[in-house]
C-alpha positions in Angstrom: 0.0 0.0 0.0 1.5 2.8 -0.9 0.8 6.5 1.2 -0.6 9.4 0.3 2.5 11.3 -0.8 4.2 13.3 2.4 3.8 17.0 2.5 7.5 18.8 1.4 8.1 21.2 4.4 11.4 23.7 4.8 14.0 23.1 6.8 15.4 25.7 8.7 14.1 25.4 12.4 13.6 22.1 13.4 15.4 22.8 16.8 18.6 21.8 16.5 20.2 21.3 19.6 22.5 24.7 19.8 22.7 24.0 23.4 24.9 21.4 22.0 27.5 24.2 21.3 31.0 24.0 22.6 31.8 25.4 25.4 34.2 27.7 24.2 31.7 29.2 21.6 29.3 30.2 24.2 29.3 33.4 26.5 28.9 33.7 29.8 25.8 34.5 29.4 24.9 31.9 26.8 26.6 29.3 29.1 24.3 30.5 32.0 20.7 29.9 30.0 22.0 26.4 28.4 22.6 25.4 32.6 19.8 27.1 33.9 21.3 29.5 35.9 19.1 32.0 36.9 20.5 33.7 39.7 24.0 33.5 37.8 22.2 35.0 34.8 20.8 37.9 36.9 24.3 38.6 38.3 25.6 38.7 34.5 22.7 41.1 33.3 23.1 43.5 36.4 26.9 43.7 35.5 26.1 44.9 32.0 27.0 42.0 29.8 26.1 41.8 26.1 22.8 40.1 25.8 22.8 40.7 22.3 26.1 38.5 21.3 25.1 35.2 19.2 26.6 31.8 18.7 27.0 28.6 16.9 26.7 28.4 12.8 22.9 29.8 13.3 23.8 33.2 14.9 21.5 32.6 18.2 21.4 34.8 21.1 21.1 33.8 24.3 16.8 34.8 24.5 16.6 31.9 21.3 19.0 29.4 23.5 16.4 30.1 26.5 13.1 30.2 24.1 14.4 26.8 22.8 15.0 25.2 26.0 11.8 26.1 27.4 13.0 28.3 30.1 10.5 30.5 31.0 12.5 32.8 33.9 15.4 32.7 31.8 13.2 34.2 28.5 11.3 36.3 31.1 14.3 37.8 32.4 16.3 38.4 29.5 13.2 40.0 27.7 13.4 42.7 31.4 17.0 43.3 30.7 15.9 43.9 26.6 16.9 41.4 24.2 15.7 41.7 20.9 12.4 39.4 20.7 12.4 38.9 16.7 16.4 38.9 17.1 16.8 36.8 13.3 19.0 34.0 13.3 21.4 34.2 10.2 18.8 31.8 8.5 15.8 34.4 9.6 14.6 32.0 12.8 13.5 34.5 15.1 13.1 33.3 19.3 9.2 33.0 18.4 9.9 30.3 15.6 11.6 28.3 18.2 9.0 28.6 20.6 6.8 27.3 18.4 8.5 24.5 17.9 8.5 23.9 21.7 6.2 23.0 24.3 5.2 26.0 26.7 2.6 28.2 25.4 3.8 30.7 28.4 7.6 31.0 26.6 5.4 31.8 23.6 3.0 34.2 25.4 5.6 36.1 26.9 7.2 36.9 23.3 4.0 37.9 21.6 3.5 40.1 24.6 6.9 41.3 24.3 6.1 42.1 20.9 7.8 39.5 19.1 6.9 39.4 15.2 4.1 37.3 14.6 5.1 37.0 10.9 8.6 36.7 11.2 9.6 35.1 8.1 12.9 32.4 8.0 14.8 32.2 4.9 12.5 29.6 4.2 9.5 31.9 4.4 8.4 30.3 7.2 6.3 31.9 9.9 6.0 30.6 13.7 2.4 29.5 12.4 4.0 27.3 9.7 6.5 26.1 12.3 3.6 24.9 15.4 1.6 23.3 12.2 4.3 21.1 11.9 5.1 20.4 15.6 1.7 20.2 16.4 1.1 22.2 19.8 -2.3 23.4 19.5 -2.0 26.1 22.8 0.8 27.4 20.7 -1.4 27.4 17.3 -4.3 29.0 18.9 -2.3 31.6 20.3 -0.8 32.8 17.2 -4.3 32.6 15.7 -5.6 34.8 18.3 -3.3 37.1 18.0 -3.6 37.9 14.2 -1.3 35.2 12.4 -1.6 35.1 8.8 -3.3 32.6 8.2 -2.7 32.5 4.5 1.0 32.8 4.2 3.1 30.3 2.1 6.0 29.2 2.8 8.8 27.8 0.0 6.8 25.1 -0.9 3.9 27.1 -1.4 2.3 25.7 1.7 -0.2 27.6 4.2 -0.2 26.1 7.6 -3.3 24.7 6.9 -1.5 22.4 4.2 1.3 21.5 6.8 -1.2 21.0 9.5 -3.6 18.9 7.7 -0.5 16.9 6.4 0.7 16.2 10.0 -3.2 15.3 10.8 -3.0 17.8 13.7 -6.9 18.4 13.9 -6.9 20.7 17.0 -5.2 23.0 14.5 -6.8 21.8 11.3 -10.0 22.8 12.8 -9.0 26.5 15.0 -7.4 27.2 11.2 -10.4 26.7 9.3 -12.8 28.0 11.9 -10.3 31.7 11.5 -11.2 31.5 7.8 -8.3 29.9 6.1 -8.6 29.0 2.8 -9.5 25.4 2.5 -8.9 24.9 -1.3 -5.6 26.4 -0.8 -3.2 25.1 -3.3 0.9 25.0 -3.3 3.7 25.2 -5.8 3.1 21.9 -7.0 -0.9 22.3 -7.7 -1.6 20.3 -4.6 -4.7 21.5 -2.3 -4.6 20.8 0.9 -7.2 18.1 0.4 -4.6 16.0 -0.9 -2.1 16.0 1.8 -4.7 15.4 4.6 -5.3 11.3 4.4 -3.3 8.8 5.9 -5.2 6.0 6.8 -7.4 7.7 9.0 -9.8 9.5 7.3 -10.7 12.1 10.7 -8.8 15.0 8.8 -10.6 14.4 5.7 -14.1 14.6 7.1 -12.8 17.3 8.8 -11.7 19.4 5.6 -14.9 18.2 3.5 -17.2 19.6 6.2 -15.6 22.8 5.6 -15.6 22.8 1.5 -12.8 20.9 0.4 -13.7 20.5 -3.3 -13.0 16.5 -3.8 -13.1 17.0 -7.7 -10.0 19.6 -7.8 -7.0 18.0 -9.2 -3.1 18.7 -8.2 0.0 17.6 -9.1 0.3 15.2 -11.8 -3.4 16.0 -12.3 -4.4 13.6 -9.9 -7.7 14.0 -7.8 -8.2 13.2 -4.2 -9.3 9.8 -5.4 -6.1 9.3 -6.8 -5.1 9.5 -3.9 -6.8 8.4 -1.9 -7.0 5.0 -4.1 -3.3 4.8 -3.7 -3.6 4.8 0.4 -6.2 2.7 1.7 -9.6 1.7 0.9 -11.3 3.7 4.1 -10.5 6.9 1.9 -11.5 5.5 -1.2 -14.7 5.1 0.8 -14.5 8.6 2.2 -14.1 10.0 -1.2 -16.7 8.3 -3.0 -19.2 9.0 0.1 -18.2 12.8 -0.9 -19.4 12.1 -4.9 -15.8 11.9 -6.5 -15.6 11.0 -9.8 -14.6 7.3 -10.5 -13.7 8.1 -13.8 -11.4 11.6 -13.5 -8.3 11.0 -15.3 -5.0 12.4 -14.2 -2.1 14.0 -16.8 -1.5 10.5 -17.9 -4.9 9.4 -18.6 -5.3 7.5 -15.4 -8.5 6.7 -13.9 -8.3 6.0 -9.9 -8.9 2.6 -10.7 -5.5 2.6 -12.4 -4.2 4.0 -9.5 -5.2 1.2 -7.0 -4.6 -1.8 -9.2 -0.4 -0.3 -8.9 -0.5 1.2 -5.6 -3.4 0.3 -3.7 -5.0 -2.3 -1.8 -7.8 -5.3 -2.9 -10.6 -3.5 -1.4 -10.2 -0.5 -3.2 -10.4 -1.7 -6.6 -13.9 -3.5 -5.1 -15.0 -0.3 -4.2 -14.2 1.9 -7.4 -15.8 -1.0 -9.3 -18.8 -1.2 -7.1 -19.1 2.4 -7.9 -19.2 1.8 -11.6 -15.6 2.3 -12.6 -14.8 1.7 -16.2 -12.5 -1.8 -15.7 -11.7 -1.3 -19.4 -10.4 2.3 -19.6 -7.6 3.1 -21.1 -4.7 5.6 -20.2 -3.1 8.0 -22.7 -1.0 4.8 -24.1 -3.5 2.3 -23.7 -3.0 0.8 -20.4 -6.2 -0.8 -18.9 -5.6 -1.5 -15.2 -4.8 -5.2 -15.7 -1.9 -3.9 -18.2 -0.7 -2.2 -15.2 -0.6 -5.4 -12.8 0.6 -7.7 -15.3 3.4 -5.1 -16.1 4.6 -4.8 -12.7 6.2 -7.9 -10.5 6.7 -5.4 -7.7 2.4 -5.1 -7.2 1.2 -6.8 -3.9 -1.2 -9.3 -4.3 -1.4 -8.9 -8.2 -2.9 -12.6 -9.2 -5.0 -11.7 -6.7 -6.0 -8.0 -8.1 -6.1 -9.5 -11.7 -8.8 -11.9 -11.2 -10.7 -9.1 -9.2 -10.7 -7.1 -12.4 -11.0 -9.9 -14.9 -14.0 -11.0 -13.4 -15.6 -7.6 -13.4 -15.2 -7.9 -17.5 -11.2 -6.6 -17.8 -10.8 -7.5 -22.0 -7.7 -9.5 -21.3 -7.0 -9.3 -25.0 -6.6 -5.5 -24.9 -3.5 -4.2 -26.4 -1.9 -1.1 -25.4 -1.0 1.6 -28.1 2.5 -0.4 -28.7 -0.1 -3.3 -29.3 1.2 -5.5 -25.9 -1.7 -7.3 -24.5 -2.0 -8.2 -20.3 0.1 -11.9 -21.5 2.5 -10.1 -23.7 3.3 -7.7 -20.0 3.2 -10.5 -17.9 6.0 -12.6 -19.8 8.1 -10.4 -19.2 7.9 -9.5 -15.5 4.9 -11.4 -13.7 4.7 -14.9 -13.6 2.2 -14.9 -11.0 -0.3 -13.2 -13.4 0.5 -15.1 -16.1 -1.3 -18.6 -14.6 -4.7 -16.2 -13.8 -4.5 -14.7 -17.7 -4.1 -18.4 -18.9 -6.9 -20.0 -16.7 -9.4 -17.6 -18.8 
């Protein structure tokens, strides 16, 4: 069975360890926040050291070490004393993007409060709201919401933090995104809507996105619709999909019907349901391919003697011949013994 292909996110904060630094990179006042100091980091503020200095390859000051690590006195205090609360990293990472790729909402509270940039961007055009999609704290998500987060913006993949969210199938966010108004038919670089990143195997995320508009007929990348897709993942979406009126017999860039797309990728009880739904077990792609071409072709195809008699005895024309005029045999000499035995018991 193969996946729903995984949503393409940036790179640039996923909280690497820069308390990992050596030792003789870090200040005094660095080395205080990565061991918690607090009363050693008071003494060090009072005496006038630099707050301000950074560290490590990524240019962090001591407020991102404390943001990262969750330290609430230490952000607290070092925010008093006036450190910069959208301080950039070299790669644009701002204290707020770490803390929203962290736990406490109060680290987080106390920048917005602060004043922090709510739509810092990271060289990856990241915002914090694109960053706590991916992690997945919702008290995090909610705040940023709440607070006026642009909920539209894309980052370098093209992707709002709906699209991330709804990829991660973190539906406390999903839902506090979609009930702020964010687009739900959102698409990214690639042409894919955020429909099409949502489905695993559970389908939760999916009934979530429907019940708010997702249009199950809009195709993305490759031309593929959700049922694509979804007939490539698992049957429980194929059922989810159809239950939502998506067209059995959409084809994708190549002239593939979804049917085509769970005889390669998917699972038995997919191909059931697409045929149950009146699926065309004879159409053709853009170079003749029926289904069964594509299972005889293919050695690699779980269960394909299996798969083969499912669509032969729904009425596959096991003497149709591809635009190169090679048959379902002609495929299967060559790659698939297994289907051979079910094309020659017919």
């Amino acid at each position: 069975m193969a996946d729903i292909e995984p949503l393409r996110t940036c790179s640039c904060d996923r909280n690497e360890d820069d308390h990992q630094a050596p030792e003789s990179q870090l200040t005094s006042v660095h080395q205080a926040v990565v061991e918690g100091n607090i009363e050693l980091l008071e003494v060090l503020i009072r005496d006038g050291a630099d707050i301000s200095t950074t560290i490590s390859s990524r240019d962090f000051t001591a407020l991102h070490l404390a943001v990262q690590g969750g330290n609430e006195a230490a952000t607290r205090l070092l925010i008093h004393a006036g450190a910069n609360v959208s301080a950039p990293s070299y790669d644009g990472v701002t204290p707020l993007h770490n803390a929203a790729a962290g736990d406490p909402v109060a680290v987080a509270e106390l920048l917005v409060k602060s004043g922090a940039e709510i739509n810092a961007r990271n060289i990856d055009h990241e915002t914090p709201l694109h960053v706590v999609a991916l992690f997945g704290n919702y008290q995090i998500a909610k705040l940023l919401i709440d607070v006026g987060s642009d909920i539209s913006a894309t980052e370098c993949y093209g992707n709002t933090a709906l699209h991330i969210a709804a990829g991660r199938e973190h539906l406390e966010i999903v839902h506090s995104l979609l009930e702020a108004g964010a687009d739900v038919n959102a698409i990214n670089n690639n042409g894919d809507p955020v429909l099409h990143h949502a489905g695993r195997d559970d389908p939760t995320c999916v009934d979530l996105l429907l019940s708010h508009g997702a249009d199950v007929y809009m195709k993305g990348e490759g031309g593929d619709t959700f049922l694509h897709r979804a007939a490539e993942s698992s049957a429980e979406l194929v059922r989810v999909a159809l239950g939502a009126d998506a067209n059995v017999e959409a084809t994708n860039d190549e002239g593939k019907t979804p049917l085509h797309s769970a005889a390669a990728y998917g699972e038995k009880q997919s191909i059931r349901l697409l045929l149950d739904a009146g699926a065309n077990v004879n159409a053709t792609t853009k170079i003749g391919e029926t289904a069964l071409h594509l299972i005889a072709g293919d050695s690699s195809i779980d269960e394909s003697d299996e798969k083969a008699r499912l669509l032969i005895d729904a009425g596959a024309d096991i003497n149709a011949r591809t635009v190169s005029g090679q048959s379902a045999l002609d495929l299967a000499k060559d790659s698939n013994a297994t289907v051979i035995q079910v094309l020659c018991e017919r």
